[in-house]
DRENDO-134416 format. One record per residue (C-alpha): x, y, z. Coordinates in steps of 0.001 Angstrom, whole numbers, plus 500000, padded with zeros to 6 digits. Layout:
N
<<X,Y,Z>>;
...
This chain:
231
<<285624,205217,048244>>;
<<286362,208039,046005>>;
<<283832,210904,046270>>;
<<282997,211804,042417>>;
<<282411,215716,041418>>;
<<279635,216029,038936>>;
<<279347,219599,037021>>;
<<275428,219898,035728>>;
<<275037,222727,033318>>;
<<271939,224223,032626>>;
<<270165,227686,032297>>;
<<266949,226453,034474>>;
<<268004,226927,038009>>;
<<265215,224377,039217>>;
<<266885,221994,037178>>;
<<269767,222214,038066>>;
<<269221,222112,041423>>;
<<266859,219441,040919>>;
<<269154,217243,039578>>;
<<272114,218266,042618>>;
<<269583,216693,045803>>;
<<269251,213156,043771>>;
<<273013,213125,043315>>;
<<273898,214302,046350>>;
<<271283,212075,047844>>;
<<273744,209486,046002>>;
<<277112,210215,047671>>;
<<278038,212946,044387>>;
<<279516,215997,044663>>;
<<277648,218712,042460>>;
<<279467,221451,040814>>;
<<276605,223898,038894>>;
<<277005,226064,036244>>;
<<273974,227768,034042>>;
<<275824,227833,030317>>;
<<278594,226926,028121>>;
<<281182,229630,029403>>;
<<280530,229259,033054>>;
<<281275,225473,032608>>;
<<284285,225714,030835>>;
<<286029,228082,033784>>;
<<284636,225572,036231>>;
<<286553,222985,034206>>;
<<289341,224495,034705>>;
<<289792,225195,038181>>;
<<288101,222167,039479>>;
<<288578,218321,039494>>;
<<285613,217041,037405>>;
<<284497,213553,036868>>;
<<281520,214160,034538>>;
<<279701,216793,032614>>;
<<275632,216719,032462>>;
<<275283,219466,030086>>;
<<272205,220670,028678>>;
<<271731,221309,024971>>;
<<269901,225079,024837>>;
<<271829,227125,026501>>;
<<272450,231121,026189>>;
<<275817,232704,025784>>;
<<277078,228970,024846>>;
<<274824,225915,024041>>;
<<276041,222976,025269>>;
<<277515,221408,021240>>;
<<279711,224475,021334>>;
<<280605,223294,024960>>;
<<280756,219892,024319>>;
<<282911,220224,021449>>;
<<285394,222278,023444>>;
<<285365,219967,026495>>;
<<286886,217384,024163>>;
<<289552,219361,022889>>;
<<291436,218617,026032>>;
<<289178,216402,028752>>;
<<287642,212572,028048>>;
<<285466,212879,031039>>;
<<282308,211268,030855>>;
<<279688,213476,029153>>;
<<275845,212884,029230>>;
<<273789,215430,026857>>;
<<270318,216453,028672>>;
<<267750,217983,026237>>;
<<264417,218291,025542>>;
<<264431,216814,021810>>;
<<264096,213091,021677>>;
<<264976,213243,017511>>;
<<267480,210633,016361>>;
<<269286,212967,014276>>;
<<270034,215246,017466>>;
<<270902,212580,019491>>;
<<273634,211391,016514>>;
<<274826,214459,016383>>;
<<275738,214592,020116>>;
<<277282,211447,020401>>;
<<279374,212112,017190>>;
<<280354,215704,018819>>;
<<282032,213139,021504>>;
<<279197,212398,024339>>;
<<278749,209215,026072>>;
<<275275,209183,026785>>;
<<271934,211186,026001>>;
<<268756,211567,027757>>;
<<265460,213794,026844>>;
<<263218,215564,029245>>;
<<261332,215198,030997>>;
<<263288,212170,032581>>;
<<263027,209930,035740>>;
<<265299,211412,038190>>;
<<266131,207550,039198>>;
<<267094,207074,035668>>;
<<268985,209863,035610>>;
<<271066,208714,038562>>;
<<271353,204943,036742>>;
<<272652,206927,033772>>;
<<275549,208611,035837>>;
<<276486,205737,038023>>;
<<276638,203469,034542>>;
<<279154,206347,032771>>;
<<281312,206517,036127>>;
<<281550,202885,036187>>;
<<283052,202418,032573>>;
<<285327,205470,033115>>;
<<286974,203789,036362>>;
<<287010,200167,034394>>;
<<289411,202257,032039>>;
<<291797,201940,035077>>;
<<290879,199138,036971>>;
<<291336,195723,034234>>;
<<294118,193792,033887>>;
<<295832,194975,030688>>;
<<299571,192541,029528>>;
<<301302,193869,027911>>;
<<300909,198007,028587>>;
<<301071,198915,025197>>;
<<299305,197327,021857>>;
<<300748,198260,018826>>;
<<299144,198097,014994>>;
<<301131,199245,012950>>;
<<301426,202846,013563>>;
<<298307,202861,015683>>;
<<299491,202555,019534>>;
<<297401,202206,022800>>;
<<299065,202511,026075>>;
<<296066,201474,028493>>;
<<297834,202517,031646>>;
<<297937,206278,030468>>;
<<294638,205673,028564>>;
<<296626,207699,025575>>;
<<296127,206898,021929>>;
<<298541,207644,019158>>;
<<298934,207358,015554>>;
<<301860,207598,013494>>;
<<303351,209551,016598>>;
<<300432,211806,016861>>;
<<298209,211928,019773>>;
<<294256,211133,019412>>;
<<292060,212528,021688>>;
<<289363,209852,021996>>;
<<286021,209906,024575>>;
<<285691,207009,026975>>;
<<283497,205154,025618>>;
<<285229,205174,021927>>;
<<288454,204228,023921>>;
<<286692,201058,025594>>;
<<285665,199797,021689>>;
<<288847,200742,019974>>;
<<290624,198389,023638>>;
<<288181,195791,022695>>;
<<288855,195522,019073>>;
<<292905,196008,019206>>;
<<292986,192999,021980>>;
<<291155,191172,019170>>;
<<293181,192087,016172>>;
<<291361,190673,012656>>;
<<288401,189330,015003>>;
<<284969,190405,013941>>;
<<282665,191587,016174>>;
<<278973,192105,015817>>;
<<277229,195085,017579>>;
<<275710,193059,019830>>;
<<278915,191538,021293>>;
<<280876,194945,021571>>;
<<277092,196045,024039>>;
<<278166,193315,025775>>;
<<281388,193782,026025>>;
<<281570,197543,026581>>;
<<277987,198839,027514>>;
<<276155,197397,030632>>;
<<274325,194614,030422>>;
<<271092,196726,031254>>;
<<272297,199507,028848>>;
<<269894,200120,025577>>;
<<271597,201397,022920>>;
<<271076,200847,018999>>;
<<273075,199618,015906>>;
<<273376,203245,015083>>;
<<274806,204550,018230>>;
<<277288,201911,017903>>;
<<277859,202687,013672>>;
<<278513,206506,015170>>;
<<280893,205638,017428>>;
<<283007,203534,015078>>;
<<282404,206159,012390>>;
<<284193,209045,015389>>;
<<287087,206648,015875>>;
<<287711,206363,012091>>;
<<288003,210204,011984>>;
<<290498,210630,014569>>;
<<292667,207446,013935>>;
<<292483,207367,009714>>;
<<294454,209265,007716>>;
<<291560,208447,005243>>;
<<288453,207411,006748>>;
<<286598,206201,003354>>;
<<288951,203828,003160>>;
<<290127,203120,006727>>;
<<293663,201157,007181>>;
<<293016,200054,010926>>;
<<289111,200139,011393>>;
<<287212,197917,009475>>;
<<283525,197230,008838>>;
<<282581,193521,007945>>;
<<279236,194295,005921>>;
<<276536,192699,007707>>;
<<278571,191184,010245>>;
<<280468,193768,012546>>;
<<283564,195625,012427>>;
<<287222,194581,013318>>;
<<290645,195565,013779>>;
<<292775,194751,010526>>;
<<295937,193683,011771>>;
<<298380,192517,008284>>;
């Protein structure tokens, strides 16, 4: 089995090395880095499979960092901070992470959290996908290489906004509620809310419209769900 490398990020050393004996306890190989700028030369030197990045950080907080991971990596990325507000945690996940969780937090949780993101990313690879390629109009996914492009142009997209946008092209003109795309692309013991899912759809419509008020590809179904508009 493949041995996963984990980078955590944080400026509290006890944290961070906190964090390092439950996932090592877990089979994980820990990278550790104690801000944004540190991270990003760990990123690239080293194989990383996910990012646990913490939010207040010196020299680089972990937005800035986030938001330059994503200019070239769609690794898993799970924000650690110690707000709990909605608006913070909307703002991370449309800044392109996967997950969030608020300290203090159960280390076991923590652990559930990571194992959950590394599954999903590996699914990426591991379904049966005929043909290789869908194509919508000018919107292409190739799900061997994972790659999106539109009209030509590449589109960087996270993980998780790659697993909806699968779901919905597989599905062209089908509508489907929030509720079916948890089931379909969170676990089943995931809990996440109409909004995280309205935040995704509203990232994917940024990166894959040429006008996302008034979306070609991406639609919403008002008080139903959202779907793939295939002519």
């Amino acid at each position: 089995m493949e041995e996963y490398r984990i980078l955590v990020v944080d400026d509290d050393k006890e944290i961070v090395d906190s964090i390092a004996i439950f996932l090592q306890a877990d089979g994980y190989q820990v990278l550790k880095a104690y801000n944004g700028l540190e991270a990003l030369d760990i990123l690239m030197e080293e194989q990383v499979h996910l990012l646990l990045l913490d939010i207040m950080m010196p020299e680089m907080d972990g937005m800035k960092t986030l938001l330059k991971v994503r200019e070239s990596k769609n690794i898993p990325i799970i924000l650690i901070s110690a707000k709990s507000e909605d608006s913070d945690k909307i703002f991370g996940l449309t800044a392109g992470a996967d997950d969030y969780i608020t300290k203090p937090f159960n280390p076991s949780e923590l652990v559930a959290r990571v194992k959950s993101q590394l599954r999903r990313y590996t699914q990426l690879g591991s379904m049966h996908k005929t043909p290789a390629q869908i194509e919508i109009g000018g919107l292409v996914l190739d799900l061997d290489l994972k790659s999106v492009t539109v009209d030509g142009a590449e589109v960087r997209l996270t993980p998780i906004e790659f697993r909806i946008l699968e779901l919905l092209c597989k599905n062209p003109n089908k509508v489907f509620s929030a509720d079916e795309i948890y089931a379909r692309v969170w676990n089943e013991d995931a809990v996440v809310s109409d909004n995280t899912i309205a935040v995704h759809v509203r990232h994917i419509r940024e990166k894959i419209e040429i006008n996302p008020k008034d979306p070609k590809y991406l639609k919403v179904v008002w008080g139903i769900g959202y779907k793939i508009q295939k002519q």
